[in-house]
Structure formats: structure tokens, C-alpha cells
C-alpha positions as CSV (number, residue, x, y, z in Angstrom):
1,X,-95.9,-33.4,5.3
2,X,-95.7,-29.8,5.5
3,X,-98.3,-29.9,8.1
4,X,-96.8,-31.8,10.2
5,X,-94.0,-29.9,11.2
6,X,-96.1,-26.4,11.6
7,X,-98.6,-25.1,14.0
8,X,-101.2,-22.7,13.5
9,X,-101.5,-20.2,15.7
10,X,-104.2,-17.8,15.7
11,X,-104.5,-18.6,11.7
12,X,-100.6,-17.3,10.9
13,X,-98.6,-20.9,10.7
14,X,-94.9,-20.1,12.4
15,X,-91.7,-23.1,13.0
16,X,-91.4,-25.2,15.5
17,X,-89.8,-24.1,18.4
18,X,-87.5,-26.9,18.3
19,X,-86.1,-25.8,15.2
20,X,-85.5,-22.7,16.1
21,X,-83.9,-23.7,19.5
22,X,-81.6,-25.8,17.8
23,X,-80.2,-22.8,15.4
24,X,-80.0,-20.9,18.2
25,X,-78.0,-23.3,19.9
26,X,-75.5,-23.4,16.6
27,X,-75.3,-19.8,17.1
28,X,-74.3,-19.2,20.3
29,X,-70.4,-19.9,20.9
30,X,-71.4,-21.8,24.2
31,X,-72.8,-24.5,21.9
32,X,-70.1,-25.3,19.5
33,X,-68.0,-27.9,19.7
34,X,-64.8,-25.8,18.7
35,X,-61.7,-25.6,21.7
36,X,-60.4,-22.1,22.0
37,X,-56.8,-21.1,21.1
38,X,-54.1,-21.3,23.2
39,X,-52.9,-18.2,24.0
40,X,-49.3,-17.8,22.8
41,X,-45.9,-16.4,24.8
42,X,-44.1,-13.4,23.7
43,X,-41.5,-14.1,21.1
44,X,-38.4,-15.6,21.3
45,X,-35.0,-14.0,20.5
46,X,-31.2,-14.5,20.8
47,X,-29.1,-11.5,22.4
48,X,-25.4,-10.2,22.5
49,X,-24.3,-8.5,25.4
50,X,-22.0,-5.5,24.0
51,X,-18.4,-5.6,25.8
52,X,-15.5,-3.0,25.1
53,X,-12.7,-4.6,23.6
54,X,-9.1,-3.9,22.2
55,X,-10.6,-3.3,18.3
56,X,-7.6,-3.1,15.6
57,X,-8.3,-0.3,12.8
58,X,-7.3,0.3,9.4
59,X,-8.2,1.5,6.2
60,X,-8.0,0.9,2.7
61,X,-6.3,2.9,0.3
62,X,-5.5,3.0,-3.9
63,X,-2.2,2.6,-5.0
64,X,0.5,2.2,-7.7
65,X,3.8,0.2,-7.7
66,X,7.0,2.0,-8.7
67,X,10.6,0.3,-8.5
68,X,12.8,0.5,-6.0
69,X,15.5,2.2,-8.0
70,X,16.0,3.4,-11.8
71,X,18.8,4.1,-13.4
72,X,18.8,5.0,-17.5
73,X,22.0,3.6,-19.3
74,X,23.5,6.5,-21.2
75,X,27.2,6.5,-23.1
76,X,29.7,8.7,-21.5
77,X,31.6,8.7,-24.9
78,X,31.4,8.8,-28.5
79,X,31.4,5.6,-30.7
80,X,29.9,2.9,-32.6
81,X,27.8,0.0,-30.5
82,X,30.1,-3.4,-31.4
83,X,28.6,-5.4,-28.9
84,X,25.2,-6.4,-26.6
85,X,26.1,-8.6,-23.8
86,X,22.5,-8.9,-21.9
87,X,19.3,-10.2,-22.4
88,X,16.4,-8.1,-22.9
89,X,14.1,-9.0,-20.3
90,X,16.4,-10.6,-17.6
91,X,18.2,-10.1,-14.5
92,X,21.1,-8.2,-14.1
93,X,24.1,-8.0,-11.7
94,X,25.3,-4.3,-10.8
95,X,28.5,-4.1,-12.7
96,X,27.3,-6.6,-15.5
97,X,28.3,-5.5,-19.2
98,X,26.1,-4.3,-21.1
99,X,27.4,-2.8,-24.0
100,X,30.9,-2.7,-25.8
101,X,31.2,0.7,-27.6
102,X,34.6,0.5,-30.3
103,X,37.5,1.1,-28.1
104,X,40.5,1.5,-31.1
105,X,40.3,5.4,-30.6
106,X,40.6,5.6,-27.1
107,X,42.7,3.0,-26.9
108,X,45.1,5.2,-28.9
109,X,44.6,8.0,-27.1
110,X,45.7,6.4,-23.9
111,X,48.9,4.9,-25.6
112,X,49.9,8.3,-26.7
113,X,49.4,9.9,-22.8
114,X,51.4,7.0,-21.7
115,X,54.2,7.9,-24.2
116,X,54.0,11.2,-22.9
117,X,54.3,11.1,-19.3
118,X,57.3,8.8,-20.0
119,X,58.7,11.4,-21.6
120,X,58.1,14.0,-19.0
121,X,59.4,11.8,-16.3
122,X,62.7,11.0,-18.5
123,X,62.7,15.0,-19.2
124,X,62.8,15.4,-15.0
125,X,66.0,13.4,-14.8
126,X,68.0,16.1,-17.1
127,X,66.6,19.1,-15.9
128,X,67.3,17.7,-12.1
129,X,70.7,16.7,-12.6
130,X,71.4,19.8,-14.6
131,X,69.9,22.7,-11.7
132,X,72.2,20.6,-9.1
133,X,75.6,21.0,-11.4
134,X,75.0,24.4,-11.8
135,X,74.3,24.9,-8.1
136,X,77.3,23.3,-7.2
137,X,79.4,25.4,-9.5
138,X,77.9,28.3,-8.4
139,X,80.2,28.3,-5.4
140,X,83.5,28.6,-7.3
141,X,81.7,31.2,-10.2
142,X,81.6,28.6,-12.4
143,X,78.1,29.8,-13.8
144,X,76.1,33.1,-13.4
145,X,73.2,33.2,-11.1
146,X,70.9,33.4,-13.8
147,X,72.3,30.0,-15.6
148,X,71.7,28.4,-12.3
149,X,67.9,30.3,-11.9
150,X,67.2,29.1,-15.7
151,X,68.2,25.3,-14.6
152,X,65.9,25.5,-11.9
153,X,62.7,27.0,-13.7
154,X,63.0,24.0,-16.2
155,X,63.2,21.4,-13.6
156,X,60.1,22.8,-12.2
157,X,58.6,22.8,-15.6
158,X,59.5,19.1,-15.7
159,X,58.0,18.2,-12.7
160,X,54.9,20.4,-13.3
161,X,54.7,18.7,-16.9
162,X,55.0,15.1,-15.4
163,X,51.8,16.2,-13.6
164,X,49.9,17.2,-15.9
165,X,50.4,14.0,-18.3
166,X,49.4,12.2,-15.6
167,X,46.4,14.0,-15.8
168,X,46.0,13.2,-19.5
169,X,46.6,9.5,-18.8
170,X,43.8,9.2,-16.2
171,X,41.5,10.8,-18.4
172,X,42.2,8.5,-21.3
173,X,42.1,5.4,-19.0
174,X,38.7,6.7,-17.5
175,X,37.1,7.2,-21.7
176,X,38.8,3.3,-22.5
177,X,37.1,2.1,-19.6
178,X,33.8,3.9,-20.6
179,X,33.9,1.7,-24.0
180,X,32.3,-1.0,-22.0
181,X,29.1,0.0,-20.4
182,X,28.0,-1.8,-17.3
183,X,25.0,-2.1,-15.4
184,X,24.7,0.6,-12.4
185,X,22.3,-1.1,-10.6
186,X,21.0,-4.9,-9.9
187,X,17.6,-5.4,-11.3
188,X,15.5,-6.1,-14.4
189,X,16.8,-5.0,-17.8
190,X,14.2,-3.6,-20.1
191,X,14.1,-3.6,-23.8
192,X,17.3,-1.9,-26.0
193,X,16.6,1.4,-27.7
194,X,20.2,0.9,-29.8
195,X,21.5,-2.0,-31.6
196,X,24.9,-3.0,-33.0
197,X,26.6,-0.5,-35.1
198,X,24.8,2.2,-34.1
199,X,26.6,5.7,-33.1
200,X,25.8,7.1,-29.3
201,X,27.4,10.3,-28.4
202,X,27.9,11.4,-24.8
203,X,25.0,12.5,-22.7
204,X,22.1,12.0,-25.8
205,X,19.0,12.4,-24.8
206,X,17.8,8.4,-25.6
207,X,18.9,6.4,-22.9
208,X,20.4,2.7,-24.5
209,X,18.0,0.8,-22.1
210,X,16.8,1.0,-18.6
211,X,17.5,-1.1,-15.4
212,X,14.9,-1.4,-12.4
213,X,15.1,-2.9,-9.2
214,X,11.8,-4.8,-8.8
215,X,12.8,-6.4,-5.2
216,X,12.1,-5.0,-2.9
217,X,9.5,-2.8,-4.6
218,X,7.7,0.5,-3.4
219,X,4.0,1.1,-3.4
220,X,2.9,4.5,-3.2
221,X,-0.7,5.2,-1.7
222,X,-2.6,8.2,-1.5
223,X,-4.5,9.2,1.2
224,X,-6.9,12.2,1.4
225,X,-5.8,14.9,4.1
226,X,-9.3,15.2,5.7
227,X,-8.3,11.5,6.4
228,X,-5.3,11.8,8.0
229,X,-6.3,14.8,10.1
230,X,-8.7,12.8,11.5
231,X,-6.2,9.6,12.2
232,X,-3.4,12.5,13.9
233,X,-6.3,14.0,15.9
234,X,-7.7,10.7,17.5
235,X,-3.9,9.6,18.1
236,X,-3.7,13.0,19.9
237,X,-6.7,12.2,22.0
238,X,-5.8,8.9,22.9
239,X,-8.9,7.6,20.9
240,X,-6.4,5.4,19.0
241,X,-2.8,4.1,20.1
242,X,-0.6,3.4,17.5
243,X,0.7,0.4,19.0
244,X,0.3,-3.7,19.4
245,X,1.0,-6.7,16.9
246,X,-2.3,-5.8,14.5
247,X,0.0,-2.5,13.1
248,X,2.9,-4.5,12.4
249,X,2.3,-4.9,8.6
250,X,0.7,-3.5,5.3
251,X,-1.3,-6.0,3.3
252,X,-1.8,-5.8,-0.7
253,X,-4.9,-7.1,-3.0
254,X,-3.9,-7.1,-6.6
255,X,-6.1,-5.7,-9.6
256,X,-7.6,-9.5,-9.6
257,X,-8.7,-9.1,-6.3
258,X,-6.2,-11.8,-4.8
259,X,-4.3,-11.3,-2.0
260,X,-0.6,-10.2,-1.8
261,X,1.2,-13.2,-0.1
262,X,4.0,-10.8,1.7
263,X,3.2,-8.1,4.4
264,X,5.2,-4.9,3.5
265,X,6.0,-2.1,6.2
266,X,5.5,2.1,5.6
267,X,8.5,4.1,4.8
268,X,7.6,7.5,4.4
269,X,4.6,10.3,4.4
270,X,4.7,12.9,1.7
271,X,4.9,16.3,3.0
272,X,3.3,18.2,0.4
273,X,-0.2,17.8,0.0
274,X,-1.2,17.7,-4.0
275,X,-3.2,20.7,-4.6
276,X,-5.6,18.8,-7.3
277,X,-6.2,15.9,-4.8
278,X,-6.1,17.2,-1.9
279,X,-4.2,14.0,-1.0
280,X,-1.0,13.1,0.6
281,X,1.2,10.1,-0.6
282,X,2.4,7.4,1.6
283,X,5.4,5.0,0.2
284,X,5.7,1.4,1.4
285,X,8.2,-1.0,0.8
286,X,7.3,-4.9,0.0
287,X,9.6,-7.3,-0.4
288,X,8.9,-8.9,-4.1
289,X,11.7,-11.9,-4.7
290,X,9.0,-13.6,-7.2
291,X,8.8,-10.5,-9.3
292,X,4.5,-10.5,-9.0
293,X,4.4,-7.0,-8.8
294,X,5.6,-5.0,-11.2
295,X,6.3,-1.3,-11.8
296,X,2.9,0.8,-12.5
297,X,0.6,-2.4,-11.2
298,X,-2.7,-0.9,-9.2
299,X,-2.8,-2.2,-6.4
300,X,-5.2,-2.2,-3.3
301,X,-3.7,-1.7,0.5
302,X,-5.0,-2.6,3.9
303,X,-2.8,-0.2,6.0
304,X,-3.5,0.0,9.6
305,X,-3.9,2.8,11.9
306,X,-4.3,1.9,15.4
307,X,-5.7,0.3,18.2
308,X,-9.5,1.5,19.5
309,X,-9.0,0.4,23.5
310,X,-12.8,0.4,24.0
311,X,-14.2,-0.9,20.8
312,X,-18.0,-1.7,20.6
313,X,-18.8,-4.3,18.2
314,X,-22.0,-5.2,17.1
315,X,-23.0,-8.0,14.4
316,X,-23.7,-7.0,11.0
317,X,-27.1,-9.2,10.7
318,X,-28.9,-7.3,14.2
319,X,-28.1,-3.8,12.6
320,X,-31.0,-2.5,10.2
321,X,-31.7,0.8,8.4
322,X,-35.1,3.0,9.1
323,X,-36.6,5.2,6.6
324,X,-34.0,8.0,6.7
325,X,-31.1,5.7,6.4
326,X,-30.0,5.6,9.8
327,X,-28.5,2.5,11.8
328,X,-30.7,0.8,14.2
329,X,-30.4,-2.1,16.2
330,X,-33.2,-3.4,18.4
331,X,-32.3,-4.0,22.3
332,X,-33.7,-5.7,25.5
333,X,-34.6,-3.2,28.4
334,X,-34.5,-3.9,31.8
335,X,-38.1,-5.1,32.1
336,X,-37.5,-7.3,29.2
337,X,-39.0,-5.5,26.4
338,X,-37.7,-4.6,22.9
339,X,-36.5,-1.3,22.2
340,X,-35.7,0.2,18.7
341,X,-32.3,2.2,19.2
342,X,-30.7,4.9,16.8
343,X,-26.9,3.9,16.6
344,X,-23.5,5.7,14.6
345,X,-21.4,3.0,12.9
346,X,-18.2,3.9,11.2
347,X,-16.7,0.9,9.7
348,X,-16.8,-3.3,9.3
349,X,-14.3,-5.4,10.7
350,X,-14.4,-9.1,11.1
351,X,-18.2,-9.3,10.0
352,X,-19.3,-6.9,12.9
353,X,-20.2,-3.2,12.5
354,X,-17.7,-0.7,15.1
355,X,-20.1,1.6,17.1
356,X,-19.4,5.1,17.9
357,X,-22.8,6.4,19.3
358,X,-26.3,4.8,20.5
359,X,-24.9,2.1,22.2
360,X,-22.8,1.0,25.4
361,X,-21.5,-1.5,27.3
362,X,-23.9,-3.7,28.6
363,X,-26.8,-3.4,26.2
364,X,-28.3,-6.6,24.9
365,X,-28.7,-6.3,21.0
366,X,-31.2,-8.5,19.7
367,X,-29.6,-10.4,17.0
368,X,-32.0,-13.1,16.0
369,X,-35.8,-12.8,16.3
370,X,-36.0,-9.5,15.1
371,X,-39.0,-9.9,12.8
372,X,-40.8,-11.4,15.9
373,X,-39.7,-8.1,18.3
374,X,-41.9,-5.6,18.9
375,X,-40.9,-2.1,20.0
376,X,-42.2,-1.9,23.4
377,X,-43.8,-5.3,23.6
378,X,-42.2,-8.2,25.9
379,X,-39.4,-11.0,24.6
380,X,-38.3,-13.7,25.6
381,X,-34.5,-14.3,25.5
382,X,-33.7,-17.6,23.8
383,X,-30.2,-19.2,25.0
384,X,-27.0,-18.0,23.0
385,X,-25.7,-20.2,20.3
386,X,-22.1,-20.4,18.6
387,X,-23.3,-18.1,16.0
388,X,-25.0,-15.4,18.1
389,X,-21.5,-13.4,18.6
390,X,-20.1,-10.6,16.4
């Protein structure tokens, strides 16, 4: 069979030549059967078109609560505690008793400096009538000069003596009224350092309890000065106006992470910069009528700063980071080519990056598609979608 399907030629045997036209045939790419590729478009990606905008800023800052006023209850007087009238814990009314100190001692004491001024004012009546008899007898010599100069110094005595145990009643009404200590302020009562029977003396260092006012409550922040240098200077430059409806309010996040339901407004910046900081502190006042936050709470606070007239915004998914860390963002040229672009970014808001270099208005940021884009090759620019803004 094998001789069949060779020659011999010149004694060698060598293959048919149909054979070996057919491999060739097989080999050459004008024989096979295969279609070619189709050749395929540039890619396809969604852009933004960047547009200045009116951009509200803020910034967030660490903070403690503190109450809105403080007042340490302190006896004015000596005495035993008889009584305690409040609640630890509760609310109090400013003026609310608080305490009732024994009031037998100073109640004697005022009896007897009533006593005494009635006596005083009787002793007026003699020594008045008695300096006008001798003044009228004066005329006809029926007294010396000094008899009627004698009648008139005790008169004045009187009168000076009804003064002064008036005085000495108003000072012993003033220590009866101190028996009963009262609240000097409306707030929230804490716990009491003194029970019943126990002596206080006047001004002791231990105060008997302490009263807070816990609505409305401050929050004091603390901001760095490099910070606030920077917010005065861009104010000055009219980078930032501190105007419109988004500066209108300070918003709180409690240690949990939830928000703050009510929007509090800035009272005061701190003058003196603390020297181990370097910060300054800013005081805002919330209102707090459901007592949530409490005195020494940490709180976080969106505070804002100002308005940025010609905001770029850019969205967070179209903005990348190169080897060194930097921002970059891909863009569509005027021939319709991607372009890798270096760009400055300062801060998030609303799910889009703010751009303060690299970019302007008018550039078309590739925002999906960017794994498809090539830097300098062609793209083609797919329709915008709903979810193709910032």
C-alpha cells in the first residue's frame, strides 16, 4: 500500500505532490475557513461637564457640652439641716426650697431688734417733746442754754438710735429668711452633699448640692488657629461670603454617631488662643427641652463657614489616586481623546470632591468608563444618565 501512494524518482522515493499541496493549503491563511475579527470602536464612557456653582462650606469640629448656668447652694448662716424639700435628680423652679436650716435662734434674734427699735421710737417721743419745752422756756429764762443744748443732743441720739435698730432688724430679718434655702436658678438638681441634722456654717467650702440649667445648653468647640486664619483670610479675599440660608445653623452628632435633632446657632469666639493647643474655643448654644444632652457629653459639630461662589465639584467615583498619592481625574480633550489630569481637592460635600486646582469650567470628567480610557487614545462619549452627576 505504501507503494502506492509514493514515486520513485531517480531511486530516492519523495510524497505525493497532492499531499503536500494540500498542507500547504492548510497553512496559508488564504485557505482557512476562519472569518476575521471585527474590528472594534474606541470605548465608551459617560462624562460630566464641570460648572461653577454656589458651594456651601463647613467643617467639623470636637466638642464638649457644659450647662448654661451653675450655681453651688451654700448656707449663708449657721445651723442644723431640719428639712430637704427637693428631689435629687429633678427639676427645679428658681426660688424653689431647698433646704430648711433651724430658724429658733434667728427667730429670737429678730424678736429682740424688734423690741428694740420699739423702744427707740417710744424713746424719740420724750426726748422730742422734752428739747421743744425747754426751747420754749428758754424765752422767759426758764432754763439755761445748756439744759435746752442737753435736750437737744438726746433727741438726736434718739433719732440716731431708732436708725440704727432698724439696721439690727433688717439684718435679723435678712439671717431668718436665710434659714430656708432656695433654689437660685431653674434647672436640674444634682445629688445632696448634706442630709438632715447636719451642721453648715456660712460660706464652707462644700457646697449642699448643685443646680444646672440643661436648656438651653452650651457646647464649646475648639478649633485650631491655623484653621481659623485660613477661614478670616478667604473671607477677606472674598473666596468665601459669610452669607445665605446654608450658615443659618450648627448641627450636632452625639458619641453614638446619631444626629442631634435641633440646629443650635454660635455665640461667641474665645479670644485667647490656648498655648498647649494652639486652639481657640467657639461656644454655641442649642436649645435642649428633652434634656439629651447633658453636661460634659462629647459631642461632634458640623459648623459652617461660608459660601464658595464658584465651586467646582467633581464626583467622588471619576477621581483616582497615581503612585505619589495625588488626585487625578481623567478628561475628554477637544479632539475627543482621554487625558489624565493632576487635580487639588480640599474637602467632600454631598458625595462629590470640591476642586481647587487642575480643573475648570467646562472640562468633561470622565466618570464611568475609566478602566476602558486610555490616556491619549480616542473615546466615545456615551449619553448621561441620572447617576452621572456629582
Amino acid at each position: 500500500m505504501l507503494q502506492n501512494r509514493y514515486r520513485r524518482t531517480g531511486g530516492r522515493t519523495r510524497p505525493d505532490l497532492r499531499l503536500v499541496l494540500i498542507a500547504l493549503c492548510f497553512a496559508l491563511p488564504g485557505c482557512r475557513d476562519d472569518k476575521p475579527e471585527p474590528e472594534t470602536g474606541p470605548p465608551e464612557v459617560s462624562i460630566v461637564t464641570l460648572q461653577t456653582e454656589a458651594v456651601p462650606l463647613s467643617t467639623e469640629l470636637p466638642g464638649r457640652t457644659s450647662p448654661y448656668a451653675i450655681s453651688e447652694v451654700r448656707p449663708q448662716i449657721n445651723g442644723l439641716i431640719l428639712r430637704r424639700f427637693f428631689t435629687e435628680g429633678a427639676n427645679v423652679s428658681k426660688g424653689q426650697a431647698l433646704y430648711q436650716i433651724d430658724p429658733a435662734p434667728y427667730q429670737a434674734a429678730f424678736n429682740q431688734s424688734k423690741a428694740q427699735l420699739a423702744y427707740a421710737q417710744a424713746n424719740i417721743l420724750t426726748t422730742r417733746l422734752e428739747a421743744e419745752r425747754y426751747a420754749s422756756l428758754i424765752a422767759i429764762k426758764g432754763v439755761s442754754q445748756q439744759d435746752l443744748d442737753t435736750a437737744n443732743a438726746a433727741y438726736g441720739q434718739a433719732v440716731a438710735l431708732v436708725d440704727e435698730d432698724k439696721a439690727a432688724l433688717e439684718t435679723a430679718r435678712i439671717n431668718l429668711a436665710y434659714t430656708r434655702i432656695v433654689a437660685p436658678i431653674a434647672g436640674r438638681i444634682g445629688t445632696s452633699s448634706f442630709t438632715q441634722g447636719a451642721l453648715v456654717t456660712n460660706a464652707q467650702t462644700s457646697a449642699l448640692t448643685t443646680v444646672q440649667t440643661l436648656d438651653p445648653i452650651y457646647v464649646d468647640l475648639t478649633q485650631s488657629t491655623a484653621e481659623l486664619t485660613q477661614l478670616r483670610r478667604a473671607l477677606a479675599e472674598g473666596k468665601l461670603r459669610a452669607d445665605g440660608p446654608a450658615l443659618s445653623g450648627i448641627r450636632l452628632k452625639l458619641e453614638d454617631g446619631s444626629a442631634y435633632p435641633r440646629v443650635g446657632r454660635l455665640e461667641l469666639t474665645d479670644v485667647t488662643v490656648d498655648q498647649t493647643t494652639g486652639s481657640v474655643t467657639l461656644r454655641a448654644l442649642f436649645p435642649n427641652p428633652d434634656h439629651i444632652l447633658l453636661p460634659g457629653m462629647y459631642v461632634r459639630a458640623t459648623v459652617p463657614e461660608g459660601n464658595n461662589p464658584a465651586g467646582l465639584l467633581v464626583p467622588q467615583r471619576a477621581v483616582t489616586r497615581d503612585q505619589k498619592g495625588q488626585a487625578v481625574v481623567m478628561i475628554v480633550d477637544g479632539e475627543g481623546r482621554a487625558q489624565s489630569q493632576t487635580i487639588e481637592t480640599t474637602t467632600v460635600i454631598g458625595g462629590a470632591w470640591l476642586v481647587t486646582g487642575g480643573l475648570k469650567a467646562g472640562d468633561r470628567v470622565i466618570v464611568t468608563g475609566l478602566q476602558q480610557a486610555k490616556p491619549g487614545g480616542k473615546v466615545a462619549i456615551a449619553p448621561a444618565g441620572p447617576a452621572d452627576g456629582p
